[in-house]
N, C-alpha and C positions, 0 to 999 in steps of 0.2 A: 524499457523496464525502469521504474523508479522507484528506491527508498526512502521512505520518509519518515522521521521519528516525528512524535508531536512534540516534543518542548524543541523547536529550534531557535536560534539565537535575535533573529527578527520578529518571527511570526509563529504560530502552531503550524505543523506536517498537514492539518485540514486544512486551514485556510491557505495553503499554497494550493493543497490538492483544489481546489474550487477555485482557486486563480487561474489555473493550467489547465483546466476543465472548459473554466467562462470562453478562455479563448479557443474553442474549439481542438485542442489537443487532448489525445487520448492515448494516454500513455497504461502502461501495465504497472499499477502502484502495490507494494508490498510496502507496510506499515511497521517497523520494528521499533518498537515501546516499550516501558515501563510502566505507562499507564493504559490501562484495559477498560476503563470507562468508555473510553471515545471509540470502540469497536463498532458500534450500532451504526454510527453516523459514517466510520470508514468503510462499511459495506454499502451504507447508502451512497458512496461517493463511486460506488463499483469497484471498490480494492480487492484485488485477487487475494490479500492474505492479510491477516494482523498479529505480527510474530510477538510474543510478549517476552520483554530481557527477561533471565538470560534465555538465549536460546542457541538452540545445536546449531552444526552444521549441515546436519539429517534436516533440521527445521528450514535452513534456509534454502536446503535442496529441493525439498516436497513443493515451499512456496514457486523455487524457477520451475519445477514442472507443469503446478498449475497453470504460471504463464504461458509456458510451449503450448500445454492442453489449451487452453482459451483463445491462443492467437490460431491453433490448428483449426480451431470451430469456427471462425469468422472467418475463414478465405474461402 
């Protein structure tokens, strides 16, 4: 399971997610941001969630269950 905001200090939270992607790794991505434009493109990246600041703790509970849910469907 991986957090990713998009402004990070290198690069954007996408373009890591596409980096970690190219090489074949497939991690459970949860997106927590302040900016909501790039949702489109984090669902196209197959992100299980895209939390927008501020958010609960309810929110980032909902998002780990959709991970448990999504990693239950694939075994």
């Amino acid at each position: 399971m991986l957090f990713l905001d998009i402004k990070l200090q290198d690069c954007s939270g996408i373009d890591l997610a596409k980096e970690i992607l190219s090489q074949g790794l497939k991690p459970y991505i949860i997106f927590t941001t302040a900016y909501g434009e790039y949702a489109l493109e984090a669902f196209r990246l197959s992100a299980v969630d895209y939390l927008l600041k501020p958010f609960s703790q309810e929110d980032i509970s909902r998002a780990i269950d959709k991970v448990f849910e999504r990693k239950s469907n694939t075994q």
